[in-house]
N, C-alpha and C positions, 0 to 999 in steps of 0.2 A: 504493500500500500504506500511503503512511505517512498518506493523507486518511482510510482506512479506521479506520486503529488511533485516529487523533482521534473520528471519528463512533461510534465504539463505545464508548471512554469518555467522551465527551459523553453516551449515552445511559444509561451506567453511572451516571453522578453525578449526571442525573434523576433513572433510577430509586430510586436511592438516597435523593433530597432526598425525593420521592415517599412513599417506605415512612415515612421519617422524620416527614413531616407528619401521614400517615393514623394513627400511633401516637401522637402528639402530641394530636393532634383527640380522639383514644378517649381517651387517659389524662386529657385533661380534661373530655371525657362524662361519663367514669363518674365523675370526681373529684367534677366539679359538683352531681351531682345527691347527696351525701354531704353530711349534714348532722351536726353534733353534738347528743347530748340534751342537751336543758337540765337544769336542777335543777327537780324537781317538789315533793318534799318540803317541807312548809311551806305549800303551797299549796293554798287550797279547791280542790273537783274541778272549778269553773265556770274558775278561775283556771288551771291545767294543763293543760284543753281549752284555752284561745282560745291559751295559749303553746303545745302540741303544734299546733296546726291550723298559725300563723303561722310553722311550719319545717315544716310540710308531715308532720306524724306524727299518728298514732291514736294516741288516748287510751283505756286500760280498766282500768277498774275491777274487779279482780277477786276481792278480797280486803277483810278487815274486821280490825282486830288492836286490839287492849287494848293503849295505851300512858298511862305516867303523863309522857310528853316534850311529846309531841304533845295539843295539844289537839283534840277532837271534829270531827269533820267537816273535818280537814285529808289530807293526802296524809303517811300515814307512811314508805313506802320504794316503793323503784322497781326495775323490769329494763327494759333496761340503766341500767348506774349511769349518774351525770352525767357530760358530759365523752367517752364512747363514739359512733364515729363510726360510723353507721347512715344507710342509704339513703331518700331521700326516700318515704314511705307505711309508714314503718315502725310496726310498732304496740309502745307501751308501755306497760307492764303495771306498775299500781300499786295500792296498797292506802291503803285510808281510816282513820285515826284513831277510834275508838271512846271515848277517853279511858280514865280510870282504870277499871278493872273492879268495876264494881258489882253485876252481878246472881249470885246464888249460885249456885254449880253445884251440883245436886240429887242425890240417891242415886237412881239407878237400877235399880240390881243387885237383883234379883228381881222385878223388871215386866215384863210382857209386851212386847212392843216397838211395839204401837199407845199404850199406854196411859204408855211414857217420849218415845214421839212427842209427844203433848200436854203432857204436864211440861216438855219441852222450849221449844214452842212457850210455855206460857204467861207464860214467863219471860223472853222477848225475845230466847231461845238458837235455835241453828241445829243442825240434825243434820249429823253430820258424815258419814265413811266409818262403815259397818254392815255388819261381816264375819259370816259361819255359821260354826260349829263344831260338830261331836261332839263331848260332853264328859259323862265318866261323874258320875251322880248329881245332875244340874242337871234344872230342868224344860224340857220342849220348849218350843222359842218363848218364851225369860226371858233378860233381860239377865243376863249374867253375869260384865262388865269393862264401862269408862268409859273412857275420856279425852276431859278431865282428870279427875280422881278427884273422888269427891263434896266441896264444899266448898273446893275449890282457891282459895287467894286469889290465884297468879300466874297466870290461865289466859294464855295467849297472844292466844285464840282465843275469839270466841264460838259455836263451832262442838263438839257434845262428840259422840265417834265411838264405837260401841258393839261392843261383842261379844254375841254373840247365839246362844244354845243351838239348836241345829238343830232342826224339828219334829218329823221323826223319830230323835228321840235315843233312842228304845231300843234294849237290846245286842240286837244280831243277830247269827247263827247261820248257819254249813254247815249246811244240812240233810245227816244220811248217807248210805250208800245201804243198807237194809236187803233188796233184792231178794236172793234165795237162802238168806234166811235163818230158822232156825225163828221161829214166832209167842210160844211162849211167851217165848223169850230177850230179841226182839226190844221184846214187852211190855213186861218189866221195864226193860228201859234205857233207852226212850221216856218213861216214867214217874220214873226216878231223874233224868232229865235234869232236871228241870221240865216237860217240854210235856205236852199234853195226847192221848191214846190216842183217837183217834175212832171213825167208823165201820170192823168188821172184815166185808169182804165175804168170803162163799165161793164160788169159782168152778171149773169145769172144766178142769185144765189137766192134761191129759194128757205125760206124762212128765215131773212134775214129781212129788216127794214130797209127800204128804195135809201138811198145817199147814206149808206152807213160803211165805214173800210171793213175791208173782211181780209184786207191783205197787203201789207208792205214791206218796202225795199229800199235802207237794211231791214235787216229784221229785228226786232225788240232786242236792246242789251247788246249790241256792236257797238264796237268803238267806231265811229266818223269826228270826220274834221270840219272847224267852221268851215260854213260855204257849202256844205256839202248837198247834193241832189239826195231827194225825196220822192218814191214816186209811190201811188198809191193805187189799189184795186177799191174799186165799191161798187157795192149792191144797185143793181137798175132797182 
């Protein structure tokens, strides 16, 4: 009994040394292959590639920033900061130096949005984000906001993002529902609306009252636009 109770913890304090190595082995796997970022900043992009490649990281460029710190074509900031410890193949993400901001940001606001495309471009500038809006009293398809604003002397960015009046920016309409109801009434508030009274058809409709609609076009609950044509069926 007692050779037993030895052979079982001999085999307990293997398996133990055992567990102990195999987590030992892993914690410096995974340690090993943990590198730190280096500092990129200050660095042409030729220079912060062969130092990302020589710790085993991807280098990108993803970004362009106006700075009056950094000279042109350097590495102005980075993710992750310097000093964070990331896994070998990791990729980081940096932005390039433009220098001081020289080119003028231009008034936009009321151009079409092909034709502040080209303004854009002609100027050495980047389009940025281009959101759509409804927006009462603008014209369809016109800029109607900037960022940065026209003539900005701090832009960040050479990148200016637009707002942009929707195409179909006119005000639209429930259509009502005029079915069962007399032609002349119906007439005059079709016409007080704004829209326009189109063709009045007369048809056969038995058990329906003589001048009553039994049938229009849109139909109840469409969207139309002011101005829009109205035309209506009614009962001989």
């Amino acid at each position: 009994m007692l050779r037993l109770i030895k052979y079982l913890l001999l085999t307990l304090v293997l398996l133990l040394v055992c567990v102990g190595s195999a987590l030992l082995a892993m914690r410096f796997a995974i340690h090993g292959r943990e590198v730190r970022v280096p500092k990129f900043t200050g660095l042409t992009p030729l220079e912060a590639e062969r130092l990302a490649n020589s710790q085993g990281l991807a280098l990108a460029i993803e970004n362009h920033f106006y700075s009056s710190d950094v000279p042109a074509g350097y590495i102005v900031s980075q993710v992750p900061a310097p000093t964070t410890k990331v896994r070998r193949g990791w990729k980081v993400r940096v932005a390039e130096s433009l220098g001081p901001q020289r080119a003028s940001i231009p008034n936009l606001v009321g151009q079409t949005e092909r034709v502040a495309e080209v303004n854009i471009s002609r100027r050495g500038l980047e389009i940025g984000s281009v959101a759509t809006i409804h927006f009462s009293g603008a014209q369809p398809a016109t800029v109607i906001a900037q960022t940065p604003a026209p003539n900005a002397r701090n832009a960040a960015s050479p990148r200016i993002g637009l707002l942009v009046c929707a195409p179909d920016n006119a005000q639209t309409y429930v259509m009502p529902n005029f079915v069962g109801q007399p032609l002349p009434a119906s007439s005059t508030a079709i016409q007080q609306a704004g829209f326009t009274l189109g063709k009045v058809y007369f048809v056969e409709n038995v058990g329906t009252s003589s001048g009553t609609i039994v049938r229009q076009s849109p139909p109840a609950g469409q969207k139309i636009v002011a101005g829009a044509t109205i035309s209506l069926e009614v009962a001989r």
